[in-house]
TIDRENLUM-677292 format. One record per residue (C-alpha): residue number from 1; residue in three letters; y negated, z, x. Coordinates in steps of 0.1 Angstrom, whole numbers, plus 5000, padded with zeros to 4 digits. Example, Ala and Ser with C-alpha at 12.3 -4.5 7.8 and 13.67 -1.06 7.14 Angstrom:
residues 2
(1; "ala"; (5045; 5078; 5123))
(2; "ser"; (5011; 5071; 5137))
END
This chain:
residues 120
(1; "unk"; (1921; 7759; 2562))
(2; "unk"; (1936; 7784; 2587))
(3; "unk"; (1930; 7784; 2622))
(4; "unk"; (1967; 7775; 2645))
(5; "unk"; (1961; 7784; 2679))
(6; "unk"; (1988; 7761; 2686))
(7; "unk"; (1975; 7728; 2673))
(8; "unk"; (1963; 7702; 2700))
(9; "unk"; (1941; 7673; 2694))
(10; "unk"; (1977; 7648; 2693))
(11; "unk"; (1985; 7669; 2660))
(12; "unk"; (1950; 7654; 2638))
(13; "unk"; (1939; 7624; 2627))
(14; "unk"; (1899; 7619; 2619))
(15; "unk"; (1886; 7599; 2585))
(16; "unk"; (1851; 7601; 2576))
(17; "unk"; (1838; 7599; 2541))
(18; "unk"; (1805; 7592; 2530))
(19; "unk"; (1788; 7620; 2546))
(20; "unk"; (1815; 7640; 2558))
(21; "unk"; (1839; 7638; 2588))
(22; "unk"; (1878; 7651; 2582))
(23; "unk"; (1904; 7663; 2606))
(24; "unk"; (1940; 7663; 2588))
(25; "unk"; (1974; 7677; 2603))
(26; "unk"; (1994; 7643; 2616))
(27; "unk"; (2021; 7662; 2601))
(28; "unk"; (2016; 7676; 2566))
(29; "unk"; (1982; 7660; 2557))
(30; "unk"; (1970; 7693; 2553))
(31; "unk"; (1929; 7694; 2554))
(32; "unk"; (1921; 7712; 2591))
(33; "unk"; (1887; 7710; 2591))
(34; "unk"; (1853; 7689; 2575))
(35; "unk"; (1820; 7688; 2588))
(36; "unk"; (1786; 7672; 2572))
(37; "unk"; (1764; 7648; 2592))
(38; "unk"; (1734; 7668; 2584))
(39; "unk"; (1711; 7634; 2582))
(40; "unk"; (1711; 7606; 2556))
(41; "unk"; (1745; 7586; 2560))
(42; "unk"; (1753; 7552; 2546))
(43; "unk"; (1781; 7544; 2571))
(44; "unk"; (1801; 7571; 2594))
(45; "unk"; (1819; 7559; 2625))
(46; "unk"; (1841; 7580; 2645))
(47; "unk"; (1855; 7579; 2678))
(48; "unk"; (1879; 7605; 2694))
(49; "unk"; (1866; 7603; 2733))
(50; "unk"; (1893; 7625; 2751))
(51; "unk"; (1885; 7659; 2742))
(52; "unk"; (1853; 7647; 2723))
(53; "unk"; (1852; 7637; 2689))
(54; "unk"; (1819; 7612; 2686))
(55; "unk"; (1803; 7605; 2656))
(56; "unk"; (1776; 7577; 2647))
(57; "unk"; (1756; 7579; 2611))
(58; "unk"; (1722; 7559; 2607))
(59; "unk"; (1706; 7560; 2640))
(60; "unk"; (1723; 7597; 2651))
(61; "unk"; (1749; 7604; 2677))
(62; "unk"; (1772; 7636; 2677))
(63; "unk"; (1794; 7651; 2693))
(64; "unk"; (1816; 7674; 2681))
(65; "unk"; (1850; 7694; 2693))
(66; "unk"; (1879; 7675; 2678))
(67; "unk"; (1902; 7708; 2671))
(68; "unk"; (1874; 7732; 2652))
(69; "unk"; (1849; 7705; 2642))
(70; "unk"; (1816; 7726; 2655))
(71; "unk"; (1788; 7704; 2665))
(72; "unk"; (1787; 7704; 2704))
(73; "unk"; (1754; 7683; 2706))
(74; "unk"; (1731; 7653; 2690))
(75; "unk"; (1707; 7630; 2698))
(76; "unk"; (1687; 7614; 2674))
(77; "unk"; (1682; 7583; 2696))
(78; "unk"; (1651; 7574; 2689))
(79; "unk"; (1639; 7541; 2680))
(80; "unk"; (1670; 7522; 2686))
(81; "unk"; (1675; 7514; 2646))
(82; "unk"; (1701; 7520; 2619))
(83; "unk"; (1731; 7500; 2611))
(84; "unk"; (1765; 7502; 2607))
(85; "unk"; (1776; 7514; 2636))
(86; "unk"; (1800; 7503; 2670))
(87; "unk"; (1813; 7530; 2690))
(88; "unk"; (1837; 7527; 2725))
(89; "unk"; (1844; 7544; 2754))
(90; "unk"; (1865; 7545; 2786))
(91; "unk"; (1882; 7578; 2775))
(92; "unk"; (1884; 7562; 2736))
(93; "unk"; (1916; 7556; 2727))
(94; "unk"; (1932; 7540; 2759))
(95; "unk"; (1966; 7541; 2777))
(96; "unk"; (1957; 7571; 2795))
(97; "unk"; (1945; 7594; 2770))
(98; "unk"; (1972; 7587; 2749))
(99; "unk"; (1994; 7596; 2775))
(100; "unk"; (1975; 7626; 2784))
(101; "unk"; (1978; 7637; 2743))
(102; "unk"; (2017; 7629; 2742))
(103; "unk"; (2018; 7647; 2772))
(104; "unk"; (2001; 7674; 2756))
(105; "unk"; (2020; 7677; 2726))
(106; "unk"; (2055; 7674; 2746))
(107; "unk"; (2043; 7705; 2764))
(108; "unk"; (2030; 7725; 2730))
(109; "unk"; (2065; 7713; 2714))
(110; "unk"; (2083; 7729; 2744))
(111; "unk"; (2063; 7760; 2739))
(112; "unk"; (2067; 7767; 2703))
(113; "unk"; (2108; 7760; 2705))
(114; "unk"; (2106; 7785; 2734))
(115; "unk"; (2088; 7813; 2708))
(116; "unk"; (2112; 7804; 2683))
(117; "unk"; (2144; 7810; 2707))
(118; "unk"; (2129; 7841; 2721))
(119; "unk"; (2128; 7852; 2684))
(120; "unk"; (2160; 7850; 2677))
END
């Protein structure tokens, strides 16, 4: 799983399995990143938040940075209950922040063609 300094959030796609949350290259399918809900987990629920990657297992909320997968924070959100869980958010996959990640990944295209002319 190497690090590419020049992947954006647009280039990933998040799965959870069981206990674990994925990030995958859009691209190549290529593993990017996985991270383990560190509590018991029946059912894992993911929601990319703009530059938030939120995830819901029995009763926990994380948060964690879509492009790396390191925890950013928790709560355990005490006595509110387990379940499978619901997640949504203005910044969840709307209009806008899909705009904002094409927009992103226009720009990083632009870049990376601009390297590879300036290379040759």
């Amino acid at each position: 799983m190497a690090a590419n300094p020049a992947r954006t959030i647009a280039d990933l796609v998040f799965s959870s399995f069981g206990k674990r949350v994925v990030a995958l290259d859009r691209y190549t399918g290529e593993l990017v990143w996985q991270w383990t809900v560190p509590t018991a987990a029946a059912y894992v629920a993911v929601l990319l938040d703009g530059d938030r990657l939120i995830v819901s297992a029995q009763g926990y909320m994380y948060c964690l940075d879509p492009l790396f997968g390191q925890e950013v924070w928790n709560n355990p959100l005490e006595g509110l209950g387990v379940g499978i869980p619901c997640l949504a958010s203005v910044n969840g996959n709307t209009g806008a922040s899909t705009a904002m990640m094409s927009a992103a990944a226009a720009a990083a295209h632009q870049q990376q063609a601009a390297a590879a002319a300036a290379a040759t």
